[in-house]
mmCIF file of the C-alpha atoms, coordinates in Angstrom:
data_MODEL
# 
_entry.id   MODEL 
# 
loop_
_atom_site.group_PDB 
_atom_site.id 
_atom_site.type_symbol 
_atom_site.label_atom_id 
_atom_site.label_alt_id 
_atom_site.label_comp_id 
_atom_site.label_asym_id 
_atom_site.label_entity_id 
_atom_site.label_seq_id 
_atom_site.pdbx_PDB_ins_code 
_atom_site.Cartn_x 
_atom_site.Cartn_y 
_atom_site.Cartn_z 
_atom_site.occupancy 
_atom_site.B_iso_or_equiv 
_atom_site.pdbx_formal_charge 
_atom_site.auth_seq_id 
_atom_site.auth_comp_id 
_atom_site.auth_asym_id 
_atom_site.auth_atom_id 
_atom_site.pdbx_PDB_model_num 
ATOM 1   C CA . UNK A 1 1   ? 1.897   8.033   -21.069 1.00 0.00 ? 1   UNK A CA 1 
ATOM 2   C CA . UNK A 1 2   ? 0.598   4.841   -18.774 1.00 0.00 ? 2   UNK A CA 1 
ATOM 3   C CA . UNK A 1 3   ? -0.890  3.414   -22.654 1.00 0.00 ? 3   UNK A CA 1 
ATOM 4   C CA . UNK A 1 4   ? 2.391   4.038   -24.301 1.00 0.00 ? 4   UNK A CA 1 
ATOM 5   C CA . UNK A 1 5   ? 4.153   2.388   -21.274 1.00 0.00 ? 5   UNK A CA 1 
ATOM 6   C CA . UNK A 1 6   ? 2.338   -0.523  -21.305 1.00 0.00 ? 6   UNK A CA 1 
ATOM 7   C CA . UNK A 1 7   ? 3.353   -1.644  -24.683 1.00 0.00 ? 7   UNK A CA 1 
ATOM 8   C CA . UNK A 1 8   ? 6.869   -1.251  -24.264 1.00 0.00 ? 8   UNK A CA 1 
ATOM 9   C CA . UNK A 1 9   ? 7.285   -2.729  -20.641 1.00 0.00 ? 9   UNK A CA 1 
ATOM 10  C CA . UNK A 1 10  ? 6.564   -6.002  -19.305 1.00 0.00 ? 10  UNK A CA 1 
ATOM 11  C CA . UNK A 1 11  ? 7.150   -4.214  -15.666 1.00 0.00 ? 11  UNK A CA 1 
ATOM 12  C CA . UNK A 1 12  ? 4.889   -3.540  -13.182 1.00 0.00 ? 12  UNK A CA 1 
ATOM 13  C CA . UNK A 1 13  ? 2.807   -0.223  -13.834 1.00 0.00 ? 13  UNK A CA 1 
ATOM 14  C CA . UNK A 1 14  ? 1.422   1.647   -10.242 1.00 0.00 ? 14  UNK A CA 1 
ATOM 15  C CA . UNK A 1 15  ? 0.060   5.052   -9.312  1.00 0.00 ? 15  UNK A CA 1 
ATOM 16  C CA . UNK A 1 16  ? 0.011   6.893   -5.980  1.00 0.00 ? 16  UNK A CA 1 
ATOM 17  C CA . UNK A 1 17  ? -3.783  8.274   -6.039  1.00 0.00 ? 17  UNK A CA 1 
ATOM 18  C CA . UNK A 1 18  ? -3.238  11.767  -4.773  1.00 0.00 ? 18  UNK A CA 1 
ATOM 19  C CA . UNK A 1 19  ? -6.334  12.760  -5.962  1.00 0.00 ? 19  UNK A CA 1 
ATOM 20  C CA . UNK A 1 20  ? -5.845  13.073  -10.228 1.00 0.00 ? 20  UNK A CA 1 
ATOM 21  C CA . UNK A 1 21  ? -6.588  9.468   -10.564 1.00 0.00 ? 21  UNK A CA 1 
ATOM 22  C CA . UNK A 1 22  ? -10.539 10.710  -11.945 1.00 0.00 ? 22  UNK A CA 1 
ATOM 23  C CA . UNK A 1 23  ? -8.697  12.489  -14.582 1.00 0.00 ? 23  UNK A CA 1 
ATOM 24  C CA . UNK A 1 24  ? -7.066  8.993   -16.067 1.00 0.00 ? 24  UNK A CA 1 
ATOM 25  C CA . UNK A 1 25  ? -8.959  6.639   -18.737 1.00 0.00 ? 25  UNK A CA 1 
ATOM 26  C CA . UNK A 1 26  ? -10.604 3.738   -18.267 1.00 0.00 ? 26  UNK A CA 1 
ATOM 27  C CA . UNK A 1 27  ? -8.079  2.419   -20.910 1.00 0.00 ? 27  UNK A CA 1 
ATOM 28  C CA . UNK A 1 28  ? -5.230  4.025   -19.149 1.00 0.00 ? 28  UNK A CA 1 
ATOM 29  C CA . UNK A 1 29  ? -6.677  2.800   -15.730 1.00 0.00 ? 29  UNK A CA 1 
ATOM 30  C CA . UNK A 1 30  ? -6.232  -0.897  -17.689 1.00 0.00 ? 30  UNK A CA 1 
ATOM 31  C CA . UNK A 1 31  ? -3.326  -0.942  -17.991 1.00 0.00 ? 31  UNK A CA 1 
ATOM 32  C CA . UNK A 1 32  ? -2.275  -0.234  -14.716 1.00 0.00 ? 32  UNK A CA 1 
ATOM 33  C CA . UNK A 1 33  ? -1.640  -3.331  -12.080 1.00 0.00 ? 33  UNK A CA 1 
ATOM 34  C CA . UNK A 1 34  ? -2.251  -1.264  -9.318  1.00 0.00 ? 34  UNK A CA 1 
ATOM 35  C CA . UNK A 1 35  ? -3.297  2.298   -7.647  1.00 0.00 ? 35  UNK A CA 1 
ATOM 36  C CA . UNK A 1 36  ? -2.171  3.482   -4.293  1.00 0.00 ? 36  UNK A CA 1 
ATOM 37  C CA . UNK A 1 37  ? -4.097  5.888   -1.936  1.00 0.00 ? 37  UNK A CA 1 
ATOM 38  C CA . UNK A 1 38  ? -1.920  8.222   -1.844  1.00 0.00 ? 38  UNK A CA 1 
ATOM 39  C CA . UNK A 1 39  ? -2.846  10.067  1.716   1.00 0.00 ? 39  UNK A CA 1 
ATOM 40  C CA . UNK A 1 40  ? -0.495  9.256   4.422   1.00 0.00 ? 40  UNK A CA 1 
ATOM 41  C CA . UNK A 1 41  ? -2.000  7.401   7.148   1.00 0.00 ? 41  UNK A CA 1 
ATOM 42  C CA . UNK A 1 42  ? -5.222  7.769   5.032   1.00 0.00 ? 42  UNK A CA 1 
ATOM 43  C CA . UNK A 1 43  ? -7.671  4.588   4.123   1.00 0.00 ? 43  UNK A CA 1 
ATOM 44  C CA . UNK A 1 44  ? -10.337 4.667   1.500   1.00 0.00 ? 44  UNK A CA 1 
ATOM 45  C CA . UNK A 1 45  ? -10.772 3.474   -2.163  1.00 0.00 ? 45  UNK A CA 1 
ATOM 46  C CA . UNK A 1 46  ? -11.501 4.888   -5.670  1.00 0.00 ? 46  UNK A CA 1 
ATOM 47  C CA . UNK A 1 47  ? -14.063 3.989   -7.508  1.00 0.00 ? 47  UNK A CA 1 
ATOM 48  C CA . UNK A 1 48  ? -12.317 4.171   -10.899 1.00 0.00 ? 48  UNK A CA 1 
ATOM 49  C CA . UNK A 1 49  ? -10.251 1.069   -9.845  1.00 0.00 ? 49  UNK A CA 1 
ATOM 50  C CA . UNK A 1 50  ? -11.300 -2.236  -9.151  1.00 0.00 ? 50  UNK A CA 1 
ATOM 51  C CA . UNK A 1 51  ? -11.033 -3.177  -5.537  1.00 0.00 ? 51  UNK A CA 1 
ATOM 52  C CA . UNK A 1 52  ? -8.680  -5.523  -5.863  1.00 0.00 ? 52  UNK A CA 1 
ATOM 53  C CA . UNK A 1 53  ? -6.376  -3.469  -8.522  1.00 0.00 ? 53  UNK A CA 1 
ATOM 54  C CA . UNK A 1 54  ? -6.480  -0.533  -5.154  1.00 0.00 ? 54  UNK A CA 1 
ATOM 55  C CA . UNK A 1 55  ? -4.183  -0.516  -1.432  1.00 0.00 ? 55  UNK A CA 1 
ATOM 56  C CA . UNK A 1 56  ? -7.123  1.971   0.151   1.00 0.00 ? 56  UNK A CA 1 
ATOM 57  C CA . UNK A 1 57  ? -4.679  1.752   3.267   1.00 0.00 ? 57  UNK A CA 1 
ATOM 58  C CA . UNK A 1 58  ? -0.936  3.843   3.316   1.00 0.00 ? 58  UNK A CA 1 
ATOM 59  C CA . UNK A 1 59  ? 0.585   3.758   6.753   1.00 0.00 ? 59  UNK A CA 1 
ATOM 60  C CA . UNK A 1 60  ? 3.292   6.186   7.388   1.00 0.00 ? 60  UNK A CA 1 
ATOM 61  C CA . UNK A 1 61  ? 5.798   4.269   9.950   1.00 0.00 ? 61  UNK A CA 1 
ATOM 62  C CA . UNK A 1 62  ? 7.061   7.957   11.619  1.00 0.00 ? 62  UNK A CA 1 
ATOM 63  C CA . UNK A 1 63  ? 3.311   9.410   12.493  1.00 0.00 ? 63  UNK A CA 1 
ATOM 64  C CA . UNK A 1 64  ? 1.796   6.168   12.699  1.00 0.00 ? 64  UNK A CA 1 
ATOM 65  C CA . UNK A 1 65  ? -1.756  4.921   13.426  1.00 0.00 ? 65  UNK A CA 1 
ATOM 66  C CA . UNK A 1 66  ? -2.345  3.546   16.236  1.00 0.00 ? 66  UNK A CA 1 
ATOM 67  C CA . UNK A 1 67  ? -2.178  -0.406  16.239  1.00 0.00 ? 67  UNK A CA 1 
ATOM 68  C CA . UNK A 1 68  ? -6.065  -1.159  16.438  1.00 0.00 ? 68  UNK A CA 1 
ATOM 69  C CA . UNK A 1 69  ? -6.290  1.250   13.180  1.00 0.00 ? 69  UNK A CA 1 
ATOM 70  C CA . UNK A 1 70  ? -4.478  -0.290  11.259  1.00 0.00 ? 70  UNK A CA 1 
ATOM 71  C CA . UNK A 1 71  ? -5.876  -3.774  12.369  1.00 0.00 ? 71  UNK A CA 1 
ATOM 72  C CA . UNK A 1 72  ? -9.382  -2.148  11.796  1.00 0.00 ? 72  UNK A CA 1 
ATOM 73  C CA . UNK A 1 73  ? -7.845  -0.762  8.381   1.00 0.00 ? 73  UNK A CA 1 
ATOM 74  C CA . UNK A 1 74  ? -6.450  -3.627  7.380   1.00 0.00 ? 74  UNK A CA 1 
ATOM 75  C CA . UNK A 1 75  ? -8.793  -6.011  8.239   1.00 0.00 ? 75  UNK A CA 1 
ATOM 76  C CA . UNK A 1 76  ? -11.961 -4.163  6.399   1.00 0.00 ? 76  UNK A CA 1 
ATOM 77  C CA . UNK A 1 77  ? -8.998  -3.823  3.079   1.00 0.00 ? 77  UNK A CA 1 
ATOM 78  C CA . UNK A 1 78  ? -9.137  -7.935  3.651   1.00 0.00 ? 78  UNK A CA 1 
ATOM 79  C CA . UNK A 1 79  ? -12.590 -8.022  3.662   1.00 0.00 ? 79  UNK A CA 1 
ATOM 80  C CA . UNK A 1 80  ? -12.911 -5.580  1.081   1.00 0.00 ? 80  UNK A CA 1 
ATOM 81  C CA . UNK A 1 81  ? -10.955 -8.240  -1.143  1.00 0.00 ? 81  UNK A CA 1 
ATOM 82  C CA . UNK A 1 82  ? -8.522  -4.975  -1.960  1.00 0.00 ? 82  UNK A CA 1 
ATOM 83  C CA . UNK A 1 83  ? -5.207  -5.622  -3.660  1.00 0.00 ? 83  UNK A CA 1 
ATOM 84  C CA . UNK A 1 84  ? -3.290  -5.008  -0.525  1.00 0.00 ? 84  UNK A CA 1 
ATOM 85  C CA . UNK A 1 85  ? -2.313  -2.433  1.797   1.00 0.00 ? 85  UNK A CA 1 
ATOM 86  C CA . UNK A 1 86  ? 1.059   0.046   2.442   1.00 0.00 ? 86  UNK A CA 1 
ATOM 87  C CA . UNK A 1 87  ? 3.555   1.176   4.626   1.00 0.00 ? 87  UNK A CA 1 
ATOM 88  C CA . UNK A 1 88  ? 6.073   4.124   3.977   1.00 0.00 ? 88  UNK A CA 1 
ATOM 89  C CA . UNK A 1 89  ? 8.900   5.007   6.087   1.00 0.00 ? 89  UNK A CA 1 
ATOM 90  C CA . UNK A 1 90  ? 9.991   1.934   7.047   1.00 0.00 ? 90  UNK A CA 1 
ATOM 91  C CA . UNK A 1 91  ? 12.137  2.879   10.164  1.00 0.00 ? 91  UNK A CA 1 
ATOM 92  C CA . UNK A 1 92  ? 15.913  0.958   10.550  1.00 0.00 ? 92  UNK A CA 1 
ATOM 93  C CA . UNK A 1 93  ? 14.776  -0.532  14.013  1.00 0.00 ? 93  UNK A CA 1 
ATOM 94  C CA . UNK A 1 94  ? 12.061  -3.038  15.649  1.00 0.00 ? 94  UNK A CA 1 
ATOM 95  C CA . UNK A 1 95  ? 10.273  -0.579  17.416  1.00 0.00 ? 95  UNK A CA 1 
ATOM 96  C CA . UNK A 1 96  ? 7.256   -0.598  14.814  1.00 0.00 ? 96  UNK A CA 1 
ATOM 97  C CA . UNK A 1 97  ? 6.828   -4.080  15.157  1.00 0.00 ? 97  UNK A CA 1 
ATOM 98  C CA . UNK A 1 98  ? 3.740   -3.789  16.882  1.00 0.00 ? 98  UNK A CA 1 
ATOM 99  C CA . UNK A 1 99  ? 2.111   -2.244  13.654  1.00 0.00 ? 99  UNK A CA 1 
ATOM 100 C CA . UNK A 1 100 ? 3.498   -5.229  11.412  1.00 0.00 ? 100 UNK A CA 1 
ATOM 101 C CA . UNK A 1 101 ? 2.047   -7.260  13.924  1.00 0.00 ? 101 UNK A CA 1 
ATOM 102 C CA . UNK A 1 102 ? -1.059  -5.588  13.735  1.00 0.00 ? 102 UNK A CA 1 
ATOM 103 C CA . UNK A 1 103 ? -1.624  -5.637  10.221  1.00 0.00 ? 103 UNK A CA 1 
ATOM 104 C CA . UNK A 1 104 ? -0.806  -9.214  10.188  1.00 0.00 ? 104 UNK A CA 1 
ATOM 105 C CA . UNK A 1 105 ? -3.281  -10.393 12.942  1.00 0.00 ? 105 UNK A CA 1 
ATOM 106 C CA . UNK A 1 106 ? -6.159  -9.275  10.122  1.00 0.00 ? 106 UNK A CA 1 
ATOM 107 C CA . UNK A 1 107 ? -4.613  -12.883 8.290   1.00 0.00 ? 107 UNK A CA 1 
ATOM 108 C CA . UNK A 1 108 ? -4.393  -14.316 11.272  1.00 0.00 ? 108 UNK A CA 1 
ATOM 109 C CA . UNK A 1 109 ? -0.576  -14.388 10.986  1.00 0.00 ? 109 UNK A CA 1 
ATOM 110 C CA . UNK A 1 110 ? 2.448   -12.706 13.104  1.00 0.00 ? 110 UNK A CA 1 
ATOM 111 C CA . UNK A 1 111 ? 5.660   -10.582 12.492  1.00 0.00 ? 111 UNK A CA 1 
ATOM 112 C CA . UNK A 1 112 ? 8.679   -10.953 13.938  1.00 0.00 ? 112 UNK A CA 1 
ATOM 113 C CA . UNK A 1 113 ? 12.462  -9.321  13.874  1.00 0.00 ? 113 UNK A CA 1 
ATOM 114 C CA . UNK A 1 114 ? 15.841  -11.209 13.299  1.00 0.00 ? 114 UNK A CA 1 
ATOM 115 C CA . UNK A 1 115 ? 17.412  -8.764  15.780  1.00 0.00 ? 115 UNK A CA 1 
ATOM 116 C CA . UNK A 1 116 ? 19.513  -8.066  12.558  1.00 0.00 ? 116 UNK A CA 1 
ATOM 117 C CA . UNK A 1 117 ? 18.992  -4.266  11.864  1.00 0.00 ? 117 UNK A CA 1 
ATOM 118 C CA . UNK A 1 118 ? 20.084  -3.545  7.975   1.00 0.00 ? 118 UNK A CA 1 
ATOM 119 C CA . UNK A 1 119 ? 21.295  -0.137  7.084   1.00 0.00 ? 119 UNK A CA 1 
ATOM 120 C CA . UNK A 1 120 ? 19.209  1.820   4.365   1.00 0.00 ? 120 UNK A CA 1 
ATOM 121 C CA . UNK A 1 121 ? 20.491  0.923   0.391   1.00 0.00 ? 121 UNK A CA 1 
ATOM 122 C CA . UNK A 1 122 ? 19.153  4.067   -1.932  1.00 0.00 ? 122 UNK A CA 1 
ATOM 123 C CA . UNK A 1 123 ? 20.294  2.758   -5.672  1.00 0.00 ? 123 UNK A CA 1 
ATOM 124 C CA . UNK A 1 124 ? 22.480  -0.596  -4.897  1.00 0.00 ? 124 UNK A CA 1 
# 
C-alpha cells in the first residue's frame, strides 16, 4: 500500500511504529518521509529507519513526563540528529507550557503562550 501511495501522492507519507514497522520493506520504508514511535510517553528508535527519517520521542500532554525527561529525551533525539520529536494531546490551556519549554531548552530556545486559548477544530 505505502509503494502504491507513493506514486500517486505528492503528500507527506508517515507511520506510527507500534511495533509492525520490521514487517515493512526496505522499498516500502523508502518511500516513507517519516516513522513515529508509536509508545506514548515512550523514546527509542528503529533500526529499519534512518535516524533522521524517525521521532524516537512521543509525549502524551495528559500523563506527561516529567520536564527534565523530556529535556533529557529531547536533547539525546537532537544529538541523535533524529527527524524530530512528538507531542499528542495537546491540552486547550497553558498549563503544559513547562514541557514546551522543556523540549525547547534542548535548542536552546523558549515557548511562550498568547494568553489566547483556541477551541479544538476536528475537520474545519
Amino acid at each position: 500500500m505505502i509503494i502504491a501511495l507513493a506514486g500517486k501522492t505528492n503528500k507527506s507519507i508517515s507511520v506510527f511504529d507500534w511495533g509492525n514497522t520490521g514487517t515493512l520493506s526496505s522499498t516500502a520504508i523508502s518511500h516513507l518521509d517519516w516513522g513515529c514511535q508509536g509508545t506514548l510517553n515512550g523514546y527509542g528508535f528503529n533500526s529499519s529507519f534512518a535516524k533522521g527519517q524517525y521521532l524516537p520521542l512521543f509525549v502524551d500532554l495528559t500523563g506527561p513526563l516529567s520536564d527534565n525527561q523530556i529535556k533529557s529525551y529531547t536533547t539525546a533525539a537532537k544529538n541523535a540528529n533524529a527527524r524530530g520529536v512528538a507531542f499528542f494531546n495537546l491540552p486547550m490551556s497553558s498549563y503544559r507550557l513547562s514541557s514546551f519549554n522543556a523540549a525547547a531548552q534542548a535548542f536552546g530556545e523558549t515557548v511562550s503562550h498568547t494568553g489566547k486559548t483556541y477551541s479544538k477544530d476536528y475537520g474545519n
